[in-house]
Each structure stands twice: as C-alpha cells, then as structure tokens.
N, C-alpha and C positions, 0 to 999 in steps of 0.2 A: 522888671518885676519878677519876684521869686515862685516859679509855682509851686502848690505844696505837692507832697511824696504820693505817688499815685498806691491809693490805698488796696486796687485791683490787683497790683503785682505780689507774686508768690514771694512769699521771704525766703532767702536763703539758706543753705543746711546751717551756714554758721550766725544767722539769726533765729533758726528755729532753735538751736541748741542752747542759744546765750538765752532765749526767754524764756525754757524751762527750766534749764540752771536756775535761774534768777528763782521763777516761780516755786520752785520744791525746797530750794534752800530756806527761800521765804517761809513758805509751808510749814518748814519742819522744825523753824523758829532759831537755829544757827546760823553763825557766824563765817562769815569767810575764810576765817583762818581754821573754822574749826572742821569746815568740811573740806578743806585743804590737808588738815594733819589725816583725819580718816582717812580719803583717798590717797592717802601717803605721796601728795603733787606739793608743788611750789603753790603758793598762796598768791604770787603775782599770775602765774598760768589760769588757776583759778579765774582770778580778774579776766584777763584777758579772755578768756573764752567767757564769762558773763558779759562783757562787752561786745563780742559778735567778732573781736579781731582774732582771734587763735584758729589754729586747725585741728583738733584733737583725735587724735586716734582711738582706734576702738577699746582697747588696755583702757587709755585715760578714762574714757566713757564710759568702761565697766566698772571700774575703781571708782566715778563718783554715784556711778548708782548702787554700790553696794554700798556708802559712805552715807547715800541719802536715803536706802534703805524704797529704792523705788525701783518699779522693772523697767529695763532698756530702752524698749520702744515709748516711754515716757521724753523719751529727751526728744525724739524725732520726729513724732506722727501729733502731726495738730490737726485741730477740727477740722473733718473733711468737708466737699458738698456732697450732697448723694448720689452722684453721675461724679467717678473721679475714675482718671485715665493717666497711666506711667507709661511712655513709648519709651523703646530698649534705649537703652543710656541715659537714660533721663531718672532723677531722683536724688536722694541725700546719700550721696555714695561715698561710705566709710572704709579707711584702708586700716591693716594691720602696720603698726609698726616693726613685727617680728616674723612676720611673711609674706610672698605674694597672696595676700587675699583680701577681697572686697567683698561686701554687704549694702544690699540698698532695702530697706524696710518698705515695704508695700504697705501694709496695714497690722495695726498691734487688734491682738484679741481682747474686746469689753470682757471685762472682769464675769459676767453675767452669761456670755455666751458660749454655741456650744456649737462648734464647725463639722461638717463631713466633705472631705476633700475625694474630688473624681478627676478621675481622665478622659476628657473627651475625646473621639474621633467621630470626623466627620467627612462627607463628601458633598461635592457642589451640587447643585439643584435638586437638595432636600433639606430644607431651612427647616430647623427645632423651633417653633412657635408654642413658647409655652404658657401656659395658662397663670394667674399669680399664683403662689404660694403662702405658705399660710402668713398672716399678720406680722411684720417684723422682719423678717428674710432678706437677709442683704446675700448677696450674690457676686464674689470676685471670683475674674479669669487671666491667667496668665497662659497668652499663646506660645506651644513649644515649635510649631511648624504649620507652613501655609499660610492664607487668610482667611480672614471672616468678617462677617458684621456679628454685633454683637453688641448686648444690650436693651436698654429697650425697646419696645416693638416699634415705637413712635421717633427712635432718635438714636437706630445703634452706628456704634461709632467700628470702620474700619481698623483691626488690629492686625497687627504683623508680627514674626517672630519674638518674643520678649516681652511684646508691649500688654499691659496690662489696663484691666477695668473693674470697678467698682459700682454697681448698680443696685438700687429695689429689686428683690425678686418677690415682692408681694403686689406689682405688676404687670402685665403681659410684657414679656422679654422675648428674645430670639436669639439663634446661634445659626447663621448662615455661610456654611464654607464656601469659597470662592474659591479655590484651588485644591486639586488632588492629595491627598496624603495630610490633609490638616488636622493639628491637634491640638490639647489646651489642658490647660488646669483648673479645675474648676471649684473653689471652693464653696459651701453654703454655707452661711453663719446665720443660726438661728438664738435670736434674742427672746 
C-alpha cells in the first residue's frame, strides 16, 4: 500500500523555488516563454526549475525576478511558523555561478515593516528576561559566537554559532549565554 507524502516535511530549495515560479508567473498572467525571453533563459530551463528538477543559480534567480518584476526573497521564504530556527548549514543555500559565493535567506522584510538591527553581547549567569514588546514584534537572532538559550521564555531553543531564530517578541522571551565571549545579532521587526 502507497503511503501518501508526509505533509510535515520542509519542501526543499528546489521545491520552494518551482512554487513560486509557478505562483508569480501565474500572478502576473504570462507565459513560459514569455518570462523565459525577459529573463533572457532557455524556456525548457524555465520548465525545469517550474518543475522542482533544475538547480538555478543566483544570476538565473535574479533575471527571473527582474523578469517577474518581484523581489528576491519572493522565490525562497514561504510562510513561516512563528518559533522558526536555521542551525549553521542548514537552509536554501544559493551559489553564484561567477564566484565562490553563497547566500542562505533567513527571512525577507514584510512590505509594511520596519527593522532595527543590534549586536548583542553577553555573559553566562545573567540571562536577558524580557518583558513583551509592543503588539506585533517579531524578533530574529543570528548567533556570531558562543552559546545561548534563546527565545521564548517558555521554550528557548539552544543556539550555536550561525544558527538562527525567529520568535514573538510581543511575549516574554530571554537571551541566556552559556558560554564566555557570546554574541548575536539581533534583529527587531516591528509590524
């Protein structure tokens, strides 16, 4: 007996890509071939990365969002839950075809919102217990060094070098270093 597709599992980069493809092309009421000529690509490549088989580089990616007339982090960042965690190497990791360089998109900015980005340092056994913030406040951390707990007050999750989170900060949250010399990035996105 066939079981069906477990609906829990994360789609992958070249699934997230082929259903926004699909969805914006849709969207914007052209044709395959037509957003094939704009992004000056082959119309079967096109295909192929609408179908989730292609690998496309970041060049091709930015050629069909100039083409679709949509910004970047549209192809890559799908609906999140609101506790979302990127441990280092982990994500939709895009390479240049014209240099060593890679990009993994953590979270694209709502059209509506309006960030203030900090640097945290911290030391162990003085855990930041904070109070919510105002109404809306979502709250990403990218750890540079060290550990910490982090997140909410009720459920923060261990992060390590790289690894990244995504929480409410319009509920009591914390930032506990576990180790000397720890740091972080700290974005707040107020909606």
């Amino acid at each position: 007996m066939t079981q069906p597709p477990d609906s829990s599992a994360p789609a992958s980069p070249q699934e997230t890509i082929a259903a926004a493809l699909r969805r914006e092309r849709t969207a914007a009421g052209l044709s395959l071939t037509e957003v094939a000529r704009r992004a000056g690509i082959a119309k079967s490549t096109l295909s192929q990365l609408e179908s989730g088989s292609g690998n496309p580089s970041i060049e091709t990616l930015w050629a069909l969002c100039t083409a679709l007339d949509v910004p970047f982090s549209r192809l890559l960042d799908p609906p999140s839950p609101q506790v979302q965690v990127i441990r280092a190497g982990e994500g939709a990791v895009l390479a240049s075809s014209q240099a060593e360089y890679r990009t993994t998109l953590l979270t694209a900015s709502p059209p509506t919102a309006r960030r203030d980005i900090y640097r945290v340092t911290a030391e162990p056994g003085h855990p930041r217990d904070s109070d919510p913030h105002s109404h809306g406040v979502v709250e990403h951390v990218v750890m540079g060094a060290g550990r910490a707990m982090v997140g909410p007050a009720e459920a923060p999750v261990e992060l390590r070098p790289g690894d990244y989170i995504c929480y409410p900060g319009d509920m009591p949250h914390v930032f506990d270093a576990l180790e000397p010399g720890t740091w972080a990035l700290l974005v707040s996105e107020y909606r």
